[in-house]
Backbone as a chain_set.jsonl record, in Angstrom:
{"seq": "XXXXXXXXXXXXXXXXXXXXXXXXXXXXXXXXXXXXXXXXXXXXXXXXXXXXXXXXXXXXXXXXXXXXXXXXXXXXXX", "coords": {"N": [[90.219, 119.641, 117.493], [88.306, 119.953, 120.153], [86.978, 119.451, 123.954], [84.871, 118.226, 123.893], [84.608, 116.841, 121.423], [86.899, 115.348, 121.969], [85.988, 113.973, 124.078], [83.922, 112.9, 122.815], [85.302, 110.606, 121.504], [86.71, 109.08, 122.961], [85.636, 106.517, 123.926], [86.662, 105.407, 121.684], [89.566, 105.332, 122.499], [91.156, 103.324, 123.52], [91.258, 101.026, 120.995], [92.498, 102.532, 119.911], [94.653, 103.121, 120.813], [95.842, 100.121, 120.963], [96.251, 100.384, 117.902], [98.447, 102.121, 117.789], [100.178, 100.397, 119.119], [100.481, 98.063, 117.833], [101.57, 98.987, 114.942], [103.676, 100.452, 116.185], [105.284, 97.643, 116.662], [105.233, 96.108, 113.85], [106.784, 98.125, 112.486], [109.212, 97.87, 114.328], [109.407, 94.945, 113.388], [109.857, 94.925, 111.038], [112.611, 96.232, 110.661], [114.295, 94.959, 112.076], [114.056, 92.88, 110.124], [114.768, 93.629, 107.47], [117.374, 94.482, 108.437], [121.382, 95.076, 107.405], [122.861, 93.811, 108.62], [121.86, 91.869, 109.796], [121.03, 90.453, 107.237], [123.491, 89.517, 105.925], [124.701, 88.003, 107.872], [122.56, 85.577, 107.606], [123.204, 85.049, 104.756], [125.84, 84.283, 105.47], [125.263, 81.699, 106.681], [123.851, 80.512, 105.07], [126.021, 79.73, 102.83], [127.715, 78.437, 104.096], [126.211, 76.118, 104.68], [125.67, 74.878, 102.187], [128.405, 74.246, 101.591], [128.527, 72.309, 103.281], [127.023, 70.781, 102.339], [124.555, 70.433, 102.746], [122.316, 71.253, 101.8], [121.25, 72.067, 97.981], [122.814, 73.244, 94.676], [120.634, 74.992, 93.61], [119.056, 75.671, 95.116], [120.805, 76.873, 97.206], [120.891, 79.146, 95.288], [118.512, 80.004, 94.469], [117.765, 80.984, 97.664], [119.509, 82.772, 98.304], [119.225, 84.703, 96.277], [116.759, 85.923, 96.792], [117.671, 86.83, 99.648], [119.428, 88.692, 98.834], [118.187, 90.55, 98.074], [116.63, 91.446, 99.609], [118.151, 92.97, 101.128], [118.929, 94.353, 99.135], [116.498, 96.104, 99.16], [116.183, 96.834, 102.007], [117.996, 98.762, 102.178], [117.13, 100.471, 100.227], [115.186, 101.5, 102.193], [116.246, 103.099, 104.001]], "CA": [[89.195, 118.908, 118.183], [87.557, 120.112, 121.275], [87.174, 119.097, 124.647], [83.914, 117.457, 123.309], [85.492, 115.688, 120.518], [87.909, 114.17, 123.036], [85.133, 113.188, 125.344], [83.293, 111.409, 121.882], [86.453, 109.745, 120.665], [87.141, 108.253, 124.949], [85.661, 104.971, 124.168], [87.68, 104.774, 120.672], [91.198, 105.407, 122.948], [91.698, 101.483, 123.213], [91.464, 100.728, 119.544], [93.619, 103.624, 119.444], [96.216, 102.834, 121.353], [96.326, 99.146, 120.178], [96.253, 100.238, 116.664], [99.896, 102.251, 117.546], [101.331, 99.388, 119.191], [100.437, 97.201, 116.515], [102.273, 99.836, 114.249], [105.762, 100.187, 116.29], [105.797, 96.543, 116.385], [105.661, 95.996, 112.466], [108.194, 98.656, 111.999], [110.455, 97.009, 114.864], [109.648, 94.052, 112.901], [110.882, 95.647, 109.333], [113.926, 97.252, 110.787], [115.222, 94.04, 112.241], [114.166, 91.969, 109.042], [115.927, 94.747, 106.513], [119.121, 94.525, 109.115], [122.233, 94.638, 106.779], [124.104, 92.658, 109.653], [121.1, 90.241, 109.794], [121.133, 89.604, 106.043], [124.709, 89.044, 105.769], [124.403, 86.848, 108.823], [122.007, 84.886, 107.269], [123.868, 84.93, 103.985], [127.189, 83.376, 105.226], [124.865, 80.743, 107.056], [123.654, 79.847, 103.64], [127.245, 79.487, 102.352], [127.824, 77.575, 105.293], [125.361, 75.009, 104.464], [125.76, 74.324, 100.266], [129.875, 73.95, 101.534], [128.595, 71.446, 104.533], [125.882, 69.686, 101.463], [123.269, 70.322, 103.176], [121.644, 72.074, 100.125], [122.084, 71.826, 97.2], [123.515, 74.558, 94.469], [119.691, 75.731, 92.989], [118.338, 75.914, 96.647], [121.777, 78.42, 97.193], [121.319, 80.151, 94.577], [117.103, 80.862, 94.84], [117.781, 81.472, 98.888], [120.521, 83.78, 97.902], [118.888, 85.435, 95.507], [115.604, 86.453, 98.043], [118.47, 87.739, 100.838], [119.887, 89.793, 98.644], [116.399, 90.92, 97.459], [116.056, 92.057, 101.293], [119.294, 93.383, 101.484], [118.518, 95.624, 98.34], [114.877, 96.866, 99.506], [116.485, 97.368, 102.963], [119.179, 99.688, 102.149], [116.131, 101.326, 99.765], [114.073, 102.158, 102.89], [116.754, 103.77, 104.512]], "C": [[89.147, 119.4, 119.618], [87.378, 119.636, 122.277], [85.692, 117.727, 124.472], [84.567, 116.765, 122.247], [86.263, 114.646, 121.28], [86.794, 113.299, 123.443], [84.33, 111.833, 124.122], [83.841, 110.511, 121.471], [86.783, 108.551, 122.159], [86.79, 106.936, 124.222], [86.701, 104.398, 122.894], [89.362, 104.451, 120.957], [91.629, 103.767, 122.728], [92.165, 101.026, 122.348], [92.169, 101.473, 119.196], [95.055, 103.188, 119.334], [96.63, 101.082, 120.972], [96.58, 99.093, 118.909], [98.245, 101.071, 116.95], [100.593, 101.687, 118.414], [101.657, 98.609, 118.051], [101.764, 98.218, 115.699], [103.792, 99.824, 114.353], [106.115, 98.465, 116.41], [105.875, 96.168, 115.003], [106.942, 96.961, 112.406], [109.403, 98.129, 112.378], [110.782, 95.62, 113.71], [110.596, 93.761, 111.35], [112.082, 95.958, 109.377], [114.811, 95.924, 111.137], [115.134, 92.491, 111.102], [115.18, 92.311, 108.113], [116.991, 94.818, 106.759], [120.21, 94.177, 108.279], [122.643, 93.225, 107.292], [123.027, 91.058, 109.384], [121.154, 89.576, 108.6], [122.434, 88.707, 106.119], [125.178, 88.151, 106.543], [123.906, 85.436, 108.178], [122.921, 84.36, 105.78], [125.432, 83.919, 104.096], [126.642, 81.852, 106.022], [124.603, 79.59, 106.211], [125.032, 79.539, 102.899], [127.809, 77.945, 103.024], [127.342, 76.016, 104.777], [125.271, 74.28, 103.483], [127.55, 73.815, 100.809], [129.356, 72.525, 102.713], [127.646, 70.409, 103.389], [125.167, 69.511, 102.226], [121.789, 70.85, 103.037], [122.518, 71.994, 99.574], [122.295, 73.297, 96.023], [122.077, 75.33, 94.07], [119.235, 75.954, 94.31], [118.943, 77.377, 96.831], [121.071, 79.588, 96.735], [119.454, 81.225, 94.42], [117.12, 81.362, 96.135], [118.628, 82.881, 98.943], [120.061, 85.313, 97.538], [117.737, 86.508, 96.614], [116.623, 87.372, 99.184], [118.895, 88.456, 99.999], [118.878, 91.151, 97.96], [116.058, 91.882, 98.999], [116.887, 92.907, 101.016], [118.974, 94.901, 100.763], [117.446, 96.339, 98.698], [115.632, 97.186, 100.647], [117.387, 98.927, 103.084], [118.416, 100.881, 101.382], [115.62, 102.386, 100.503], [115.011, 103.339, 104.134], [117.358, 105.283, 104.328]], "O": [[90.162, 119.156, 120.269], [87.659, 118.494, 121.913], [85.712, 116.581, 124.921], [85.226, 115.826, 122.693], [86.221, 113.419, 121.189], [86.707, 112.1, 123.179], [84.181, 110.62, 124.27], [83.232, 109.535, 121.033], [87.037, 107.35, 122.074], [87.756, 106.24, 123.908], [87.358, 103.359, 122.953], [90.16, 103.802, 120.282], [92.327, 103.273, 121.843], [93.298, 100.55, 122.408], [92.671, 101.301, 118.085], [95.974, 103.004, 118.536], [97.812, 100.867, 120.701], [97.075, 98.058, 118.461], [99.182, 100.567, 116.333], [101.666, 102.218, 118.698], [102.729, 98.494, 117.457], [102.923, 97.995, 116.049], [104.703, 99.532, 113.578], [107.281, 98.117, 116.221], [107.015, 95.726, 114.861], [108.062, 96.467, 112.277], [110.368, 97.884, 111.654], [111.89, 95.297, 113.282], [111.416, 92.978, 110.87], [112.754, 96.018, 108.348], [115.904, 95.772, 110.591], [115.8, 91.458, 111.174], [116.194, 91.652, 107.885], [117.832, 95.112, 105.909], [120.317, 92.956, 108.174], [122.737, 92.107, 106.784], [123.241, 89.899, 109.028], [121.292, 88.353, 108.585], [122.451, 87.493, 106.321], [126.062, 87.413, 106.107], [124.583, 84.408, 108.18], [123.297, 83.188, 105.798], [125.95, 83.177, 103.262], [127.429, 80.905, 106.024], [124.855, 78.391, 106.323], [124.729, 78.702, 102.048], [128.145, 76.855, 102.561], [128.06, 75.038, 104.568], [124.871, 73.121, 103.593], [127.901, 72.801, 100.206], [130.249, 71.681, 102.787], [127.615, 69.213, 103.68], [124.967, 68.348, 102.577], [120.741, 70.881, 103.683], [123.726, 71.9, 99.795], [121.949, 74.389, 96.473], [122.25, 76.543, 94.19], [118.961, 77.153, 94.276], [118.392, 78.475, 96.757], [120.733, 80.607, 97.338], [119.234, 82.432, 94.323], [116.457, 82.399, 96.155], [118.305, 83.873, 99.596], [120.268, 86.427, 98.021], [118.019, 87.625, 97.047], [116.29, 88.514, 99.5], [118.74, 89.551, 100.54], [119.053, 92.299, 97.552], [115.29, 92.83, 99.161], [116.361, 93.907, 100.526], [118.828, 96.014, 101.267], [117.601, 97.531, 98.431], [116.027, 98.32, 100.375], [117.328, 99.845, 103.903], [118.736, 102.047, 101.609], [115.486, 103.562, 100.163], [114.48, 104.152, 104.891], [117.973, 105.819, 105.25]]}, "num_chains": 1, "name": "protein.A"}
């Protein structure tokens, strides 16, 4: 693209450049959802909480199930 191309694309820069913030913020957002540490965080929180009865064991065991559901896709994307 050309110095003309540039010059026709100028008013699209904005939408540009907000479309790759948008972008590194989802990924930031993926990378610190997928976080081993954060699952396993979250995971002994949930332990935490069925031993304190404050859920009960099918809650556990569907909440459980979903973090380790992350855990597995996370370790996928890496």
């Amino acid at each position: 693209m050309g110095l003309l191309g540039e010059l026709l694309m100028l008013p699209a820069a904005p939408l540009r450049g907000t479309a790759w913030v948008l972008r590194q913020v989802v990924e930031e957002a993926e990378r610190q959802y997928y976080d081993p540490a954060a699952v396993h965080r979250e995971l002994s929180r949930l332990a935490e909480r069925l031993e304190a009865g404050e859920i009960d064991e099918a809650t556990f065991d569907r909440q459980e199930d979903e973090l380790l559901d992350r855990l597995e896709k996370g370790t996928r994307q890496t």
